[in-house]
C-alpha positions as CSV (number, residue, x, y, z in Angstrom):
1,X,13.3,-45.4,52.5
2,X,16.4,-44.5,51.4
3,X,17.6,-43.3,47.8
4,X,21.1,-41.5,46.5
5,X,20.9,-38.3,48.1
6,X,24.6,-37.2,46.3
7,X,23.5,-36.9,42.9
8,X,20.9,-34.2,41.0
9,X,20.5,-37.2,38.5
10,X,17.3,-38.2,37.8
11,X,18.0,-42.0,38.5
12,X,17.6,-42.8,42.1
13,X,18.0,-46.6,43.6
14,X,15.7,-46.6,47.0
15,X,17.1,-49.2,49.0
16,X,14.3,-49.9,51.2
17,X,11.8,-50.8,48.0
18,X,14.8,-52.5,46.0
19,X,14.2,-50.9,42.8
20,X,15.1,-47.5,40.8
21,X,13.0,-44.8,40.1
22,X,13.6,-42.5,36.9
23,X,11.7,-39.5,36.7
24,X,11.9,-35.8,34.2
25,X,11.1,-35.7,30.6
26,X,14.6,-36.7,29.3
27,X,15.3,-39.4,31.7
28,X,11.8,-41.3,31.1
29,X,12.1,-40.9,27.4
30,X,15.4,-42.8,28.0
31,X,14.5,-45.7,29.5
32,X,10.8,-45.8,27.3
33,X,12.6,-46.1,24.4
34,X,15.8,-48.4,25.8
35,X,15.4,-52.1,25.0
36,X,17.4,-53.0,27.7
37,X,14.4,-52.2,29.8
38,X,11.5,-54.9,29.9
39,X,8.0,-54.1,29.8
40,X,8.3,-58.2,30.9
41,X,7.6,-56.9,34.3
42,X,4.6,-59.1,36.1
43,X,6.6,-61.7,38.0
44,X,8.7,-59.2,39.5
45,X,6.4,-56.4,40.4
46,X,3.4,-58.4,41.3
47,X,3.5,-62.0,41.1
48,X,7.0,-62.3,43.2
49,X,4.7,-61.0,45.9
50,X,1.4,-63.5,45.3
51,X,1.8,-65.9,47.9
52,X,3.2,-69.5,45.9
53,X,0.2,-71.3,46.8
54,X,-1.9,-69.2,45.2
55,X,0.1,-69.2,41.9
56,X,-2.4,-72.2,40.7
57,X,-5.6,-70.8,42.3
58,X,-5.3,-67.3,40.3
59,X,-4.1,-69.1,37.0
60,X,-6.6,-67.3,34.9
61,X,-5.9,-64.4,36.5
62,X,-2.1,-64.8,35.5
63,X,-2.2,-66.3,31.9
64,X,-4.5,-63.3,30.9
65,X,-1.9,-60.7,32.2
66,X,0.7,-62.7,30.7
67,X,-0.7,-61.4,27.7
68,X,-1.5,-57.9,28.3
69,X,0.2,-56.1,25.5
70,X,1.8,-53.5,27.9
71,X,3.7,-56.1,29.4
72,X,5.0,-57.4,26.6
73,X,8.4,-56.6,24.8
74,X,9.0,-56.1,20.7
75,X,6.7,-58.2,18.1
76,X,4.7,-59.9,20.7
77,X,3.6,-56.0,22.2
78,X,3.6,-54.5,18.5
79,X,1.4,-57.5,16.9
80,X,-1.4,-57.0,19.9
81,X,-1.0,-52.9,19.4
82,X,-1.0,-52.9,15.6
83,X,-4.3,-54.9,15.3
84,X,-6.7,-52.5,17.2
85,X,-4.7,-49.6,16.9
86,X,-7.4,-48.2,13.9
87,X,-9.7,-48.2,16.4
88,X,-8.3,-45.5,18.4
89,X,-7.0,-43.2,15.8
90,X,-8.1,-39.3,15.4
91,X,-10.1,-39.7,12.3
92,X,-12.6,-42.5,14.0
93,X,-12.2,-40.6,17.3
94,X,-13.9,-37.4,15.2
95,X,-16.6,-39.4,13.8
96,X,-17.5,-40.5,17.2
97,X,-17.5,-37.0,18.4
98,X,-21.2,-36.2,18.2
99,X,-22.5,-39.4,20.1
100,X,-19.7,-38.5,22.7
101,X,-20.7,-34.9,22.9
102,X,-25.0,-36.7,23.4
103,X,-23.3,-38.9,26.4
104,X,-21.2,-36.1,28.0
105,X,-24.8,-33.5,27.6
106,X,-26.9,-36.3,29.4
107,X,-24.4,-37.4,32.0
108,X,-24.1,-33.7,32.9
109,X,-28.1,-33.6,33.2
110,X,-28.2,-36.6,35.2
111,X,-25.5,-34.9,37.5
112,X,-27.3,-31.4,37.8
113,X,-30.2,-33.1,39.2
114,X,-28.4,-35.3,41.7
115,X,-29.0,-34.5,45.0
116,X,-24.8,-34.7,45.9
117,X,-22.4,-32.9,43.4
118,X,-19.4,-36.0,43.7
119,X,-17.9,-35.6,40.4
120,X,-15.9,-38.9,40.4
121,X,-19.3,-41.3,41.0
122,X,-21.8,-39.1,39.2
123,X,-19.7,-38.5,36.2
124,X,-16.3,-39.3,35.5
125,X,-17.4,-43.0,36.7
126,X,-20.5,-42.5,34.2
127,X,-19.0,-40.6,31.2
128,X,-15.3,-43.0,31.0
129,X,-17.8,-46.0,31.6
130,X,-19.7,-45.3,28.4
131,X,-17.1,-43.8,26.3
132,X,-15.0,-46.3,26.4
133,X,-17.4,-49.0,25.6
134,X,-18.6,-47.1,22.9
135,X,-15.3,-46.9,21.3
136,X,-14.7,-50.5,22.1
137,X,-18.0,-52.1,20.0
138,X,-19.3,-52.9,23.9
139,X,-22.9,-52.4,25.0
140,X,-22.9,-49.3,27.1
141,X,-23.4,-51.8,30.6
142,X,-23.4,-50.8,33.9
143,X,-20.7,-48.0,34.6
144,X,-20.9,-49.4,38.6
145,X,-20.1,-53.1,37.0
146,X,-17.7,-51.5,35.0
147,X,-15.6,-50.1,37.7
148,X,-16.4,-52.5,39.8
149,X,-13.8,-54.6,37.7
150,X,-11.2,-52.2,37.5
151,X,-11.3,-51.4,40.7
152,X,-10.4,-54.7,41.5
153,X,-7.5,-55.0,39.0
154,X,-6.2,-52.3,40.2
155,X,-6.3,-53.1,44.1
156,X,-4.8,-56.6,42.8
157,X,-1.8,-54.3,40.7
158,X,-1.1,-52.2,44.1
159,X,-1.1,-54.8,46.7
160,X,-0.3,-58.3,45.1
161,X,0.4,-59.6,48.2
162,X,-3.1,-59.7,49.5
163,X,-4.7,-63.1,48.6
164,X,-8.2,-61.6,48.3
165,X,-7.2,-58.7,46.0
166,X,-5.8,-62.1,43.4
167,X,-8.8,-63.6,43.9
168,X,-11.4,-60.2,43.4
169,X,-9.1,-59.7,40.4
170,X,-9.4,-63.2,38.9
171,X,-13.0,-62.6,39.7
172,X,-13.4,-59.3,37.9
173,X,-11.4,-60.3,34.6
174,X,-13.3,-63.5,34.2
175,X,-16.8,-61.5,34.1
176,X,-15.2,-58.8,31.8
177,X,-14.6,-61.7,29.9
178,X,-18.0,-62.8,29.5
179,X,-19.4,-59.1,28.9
180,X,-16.7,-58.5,26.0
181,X,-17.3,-62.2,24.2
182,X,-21.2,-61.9,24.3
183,X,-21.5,-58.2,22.5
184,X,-23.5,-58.0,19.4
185,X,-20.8,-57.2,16.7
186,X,-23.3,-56.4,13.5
187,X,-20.2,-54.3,12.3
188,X,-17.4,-56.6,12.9
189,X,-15.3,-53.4,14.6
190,X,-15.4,-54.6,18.1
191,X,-11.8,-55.0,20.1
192,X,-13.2,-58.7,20.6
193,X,-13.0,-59.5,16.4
194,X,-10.5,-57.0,15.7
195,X,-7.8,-58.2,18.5
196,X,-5.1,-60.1,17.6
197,X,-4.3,-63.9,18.6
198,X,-6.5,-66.6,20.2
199,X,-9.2,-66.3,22.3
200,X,-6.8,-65.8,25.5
201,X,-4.7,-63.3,23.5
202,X,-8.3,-61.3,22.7
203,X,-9.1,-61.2,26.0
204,X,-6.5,-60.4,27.4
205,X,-6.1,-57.4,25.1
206,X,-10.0,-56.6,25.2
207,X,-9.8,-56.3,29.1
208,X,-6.3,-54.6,29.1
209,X,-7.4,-51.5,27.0
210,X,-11.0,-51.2,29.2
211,X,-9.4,-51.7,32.3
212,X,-6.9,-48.6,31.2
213,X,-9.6,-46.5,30.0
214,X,-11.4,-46.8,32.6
215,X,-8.8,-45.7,35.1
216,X,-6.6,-42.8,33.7
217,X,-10.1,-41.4,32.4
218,X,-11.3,-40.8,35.6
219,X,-8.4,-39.8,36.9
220,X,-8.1,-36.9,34.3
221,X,-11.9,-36.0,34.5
222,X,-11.2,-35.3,38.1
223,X,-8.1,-33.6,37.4
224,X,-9.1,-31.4,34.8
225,X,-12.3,-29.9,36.5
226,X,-10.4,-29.0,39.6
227,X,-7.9,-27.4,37.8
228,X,-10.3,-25.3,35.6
229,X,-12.6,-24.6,38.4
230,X,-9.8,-23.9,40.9
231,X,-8.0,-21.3,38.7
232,X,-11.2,-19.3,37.8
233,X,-10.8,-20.6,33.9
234,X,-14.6,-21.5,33.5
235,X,-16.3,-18.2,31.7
236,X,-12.8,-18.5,29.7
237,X,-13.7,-22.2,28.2
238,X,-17.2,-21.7,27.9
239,X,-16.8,-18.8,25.7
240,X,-14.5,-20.6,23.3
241,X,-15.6,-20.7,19.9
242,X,-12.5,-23.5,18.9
243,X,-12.2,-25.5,22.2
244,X,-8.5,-24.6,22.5
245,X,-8.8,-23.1,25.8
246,X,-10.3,-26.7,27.0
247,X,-7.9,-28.6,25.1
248,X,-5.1,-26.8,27.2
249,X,-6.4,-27.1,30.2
250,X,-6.4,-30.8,29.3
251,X,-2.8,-30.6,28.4
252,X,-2.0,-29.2,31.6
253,X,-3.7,-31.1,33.9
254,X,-2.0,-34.3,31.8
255,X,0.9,-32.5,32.9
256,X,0.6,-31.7,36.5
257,X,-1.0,-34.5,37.9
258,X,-0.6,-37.7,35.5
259,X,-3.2,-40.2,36.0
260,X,-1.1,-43.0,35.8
261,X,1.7,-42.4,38.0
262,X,4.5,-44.9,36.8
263,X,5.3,-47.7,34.9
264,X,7.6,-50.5,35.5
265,X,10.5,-52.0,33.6
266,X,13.2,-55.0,34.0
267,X,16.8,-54.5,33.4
268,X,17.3,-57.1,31.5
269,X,21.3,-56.1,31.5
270,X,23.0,-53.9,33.0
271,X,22.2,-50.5,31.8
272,X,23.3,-46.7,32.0
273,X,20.9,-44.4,32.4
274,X,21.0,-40.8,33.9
275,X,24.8,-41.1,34.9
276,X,23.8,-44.5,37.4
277,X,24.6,-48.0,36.2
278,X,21.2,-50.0,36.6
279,X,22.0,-53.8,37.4
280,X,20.8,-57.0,35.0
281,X,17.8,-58.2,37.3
282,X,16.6,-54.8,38.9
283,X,13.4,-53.5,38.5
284,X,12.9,-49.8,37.6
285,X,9.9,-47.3,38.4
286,X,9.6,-44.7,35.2
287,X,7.8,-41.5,36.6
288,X,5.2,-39.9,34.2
289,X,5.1,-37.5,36.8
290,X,7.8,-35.4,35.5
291,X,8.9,-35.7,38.9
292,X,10.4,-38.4,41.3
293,X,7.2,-40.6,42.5
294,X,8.1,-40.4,46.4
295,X,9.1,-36.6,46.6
296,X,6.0,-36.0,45.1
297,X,2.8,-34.5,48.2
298,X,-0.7,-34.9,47.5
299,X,-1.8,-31.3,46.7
300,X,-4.1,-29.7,48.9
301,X,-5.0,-26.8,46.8
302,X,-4.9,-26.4,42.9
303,X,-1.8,-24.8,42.3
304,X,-2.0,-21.6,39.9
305,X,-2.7,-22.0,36.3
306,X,0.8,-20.4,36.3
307,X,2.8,-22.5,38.4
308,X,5.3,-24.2,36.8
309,X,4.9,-23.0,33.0
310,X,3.1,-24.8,30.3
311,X,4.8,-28.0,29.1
312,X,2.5,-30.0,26.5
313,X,5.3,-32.5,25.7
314,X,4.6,-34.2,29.0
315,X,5.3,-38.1,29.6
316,X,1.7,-38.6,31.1
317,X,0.9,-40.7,27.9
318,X,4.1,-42.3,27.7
319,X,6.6,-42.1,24.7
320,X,7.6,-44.6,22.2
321,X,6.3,-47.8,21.3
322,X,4.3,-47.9,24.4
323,X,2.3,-44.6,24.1
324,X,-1.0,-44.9,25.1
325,X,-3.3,-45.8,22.5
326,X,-6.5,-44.5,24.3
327,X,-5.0,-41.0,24.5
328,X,-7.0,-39.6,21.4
329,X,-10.4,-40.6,23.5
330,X,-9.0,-39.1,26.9
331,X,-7.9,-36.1,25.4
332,X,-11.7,-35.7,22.8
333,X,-13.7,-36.9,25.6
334,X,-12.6,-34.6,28.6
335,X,-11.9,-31.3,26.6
336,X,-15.6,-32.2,25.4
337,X,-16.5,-32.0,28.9
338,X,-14.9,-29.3,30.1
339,X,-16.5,-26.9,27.6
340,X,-20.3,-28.3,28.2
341,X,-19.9,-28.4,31.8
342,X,-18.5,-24.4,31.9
343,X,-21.4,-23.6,30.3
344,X,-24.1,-25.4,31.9
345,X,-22.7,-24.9,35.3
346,X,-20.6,-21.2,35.4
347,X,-20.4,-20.9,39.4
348,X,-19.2,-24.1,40.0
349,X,-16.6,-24.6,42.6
350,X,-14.4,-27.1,44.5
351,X,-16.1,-27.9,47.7
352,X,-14.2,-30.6,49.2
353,X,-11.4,-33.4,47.8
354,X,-10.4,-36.7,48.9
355,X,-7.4,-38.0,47.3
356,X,-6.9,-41.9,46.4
357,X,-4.1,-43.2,48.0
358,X,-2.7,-45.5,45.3
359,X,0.7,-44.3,43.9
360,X,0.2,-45.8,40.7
361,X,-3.6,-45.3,39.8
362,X,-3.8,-41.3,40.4
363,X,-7.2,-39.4,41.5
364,X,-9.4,-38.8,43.5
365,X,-11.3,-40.7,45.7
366,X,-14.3,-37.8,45.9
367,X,-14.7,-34.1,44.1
368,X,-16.9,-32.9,45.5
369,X,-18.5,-29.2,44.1
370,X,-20.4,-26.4,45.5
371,X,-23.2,-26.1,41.6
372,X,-24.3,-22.1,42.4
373,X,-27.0,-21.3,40.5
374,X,-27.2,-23.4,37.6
375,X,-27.8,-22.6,34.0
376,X,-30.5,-24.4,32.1
């Protein structure tokens, strides 16, 4: 692999991958925001690699990504965003507070009588898996079903290459696509009525924002209990009387480990950016790291709670037109968590971790925790 070792810019082309990676807060906020950069980006980050001859046997599989609103550019991406965007907002996020804060208390029972403490199966699987379809107007399903799917979308998004990853993927969204269609919808508020578009353009958006949820919520589940438990922060958050210390912790495991590690863009001319000039046709990594995505080690210990200083205007949500319109759950839903679990479970601690190895999709494969004595 080889990148420009003779700048400090944060713009680097590696040569090996044939693409740019951008990476720090003012860098990424660049390129989010520049509209010489394509979210346009399927055919060249994934279906360039799908074998041709599968192009026609994964055509369902294409057509309904074609559509997902992150990868589309201007009125098409703000049309899709702008019709469920309500759904996500702070005020409905607080009146679905209390039936979050029932979920989170009986996930957490369900996971103090388990007979392993695996925090990424037993509950971030469980808690993102009903949260989200909660949010969504879904019946609460099956949270192994449920990331069953996503796991396959997102094998399909890191190795697009592999013929049975297209097909597992093509797979996955057409059952999503029968679970979303055939929810009751006494309220007319699920994403199914409220997306925008035809039926293709609703699913598309219906499986694009669970699909999402799914993922970076676990990620930041796991994230955000290793950090708390790792820096001895659990009698401080259970003692809260306002939730702020959770809320930060939150914000600073958004911050140190990002649970979506990039996301990709077209140059669709040639652009500046960072002091580099970035080639009509290239495609371009944006870190939400903060830092360069291949200088970046899997951490084998939680680093101090003071390592680094406290940044909460992170990139881990994105910025611009393309912030993440789930974050207000994430952020509700895993603070909520934090707080119950420090006081339920007050001698907690990190017993072993497995890191996933996907770039992109950041977490962990297994947390598993050392529960003490447990409070009732």
């Amino acid at each position: 692999m080889t990148a420009d070792e003779t700048s400090d810019a944060p713009v680097r082309y590696y040569e090996d991958l044939g693409c740019w990676v951008v990476w720090g807060r003012e860098a990424t906020q660049s390129a989010l925001q520049d509209p010489r950069l394509s979210s346009e980006t399927l055919e060249a980050a994934n279906l360039s690699y799908l074998p041709a001859d599968m192009h026609e046997e994964c055509s369902h599989l294409i057509e309904t990504m074609r559509r997902w609103f992150v990868l589309l550019d201007g009125n098409n991406h703000t049309t899709a965003r702008r019709a469920i965007q309500p759904m996500f907002s702070p005020r409905r996020i607080r009146r679905l507070e209390e039936t979050i804060e029932v979920i989170v208390a009986e996930e957490l029972d369900a996971f103090g009588d388990a007979d392993a403490f695996d925090v990424v199966p037993h509950l971030a699987d469980t808690i993102s898996a009903r949260t989200i379809a909660l949010l969504l107007g879904l019946p609460g399903g099956d949270p192994l079903t449920l990331h069953r799917w996503a796991k396959a979308l997102t094998d399909f998004l890191g190795t697009s290459y592999r013929r049975d990853c297209a097909v597992n993927a093509q797979a996955a969204l057409q059952e999503m696509g029968e679970y979303i269609k055939s929810a009751p919808d006494e309220d007319g508020d699920s994403i199914w009525t409220l997306a925008s578009g035809g039926e293709w353009d609703r699913l598309a958006t219906s499986s694009m924002v669970m699909f999402g949820g799914l993922e970076t919520t676990v990620g930041l589940i796991g994230f955000a209990l290793w950090h708390m438990l790792g820096n001895g922060l659990t009698a401080e958050i259970a003692a809260s009387q306002t939730g702020d210390e959770a809320k930060a912790v939150v914000e600073r495991a958004l911050e140190m480990y990002a649970p979506l590690g990039h996301v990709a863009r077209l140059a669709s001319e040639d652009t500046e950016l960072g002091g580099q000039t970035i080639p009509e046709g290239d495609l371009v990594l944006i870190s939400l790291t903060g830092r360069d995505l291949f200088d970046e080690p899997q951490l084998p210990q939680v680093p101090s709670q003071h390592v680094g200083g406290d940044r909460f205007d992170h990139v881990a949500f994105g910025f611009g037109m393309h912030y993440c319109v789930g974050a207000p759950l994430a952020r509700a839903t895993v603070a909520d968590l934090l707080t119950q679990f420090a006081r339920r479970f007050p001698n907690a601690s990190v017993k072993e971790v497995s890191w996933r190895k996907n770039r992109t999709f950041r977490g962990f494969d297994h947390l598993l925790l050392d529960m003490g004595e447990q409070h009732p």
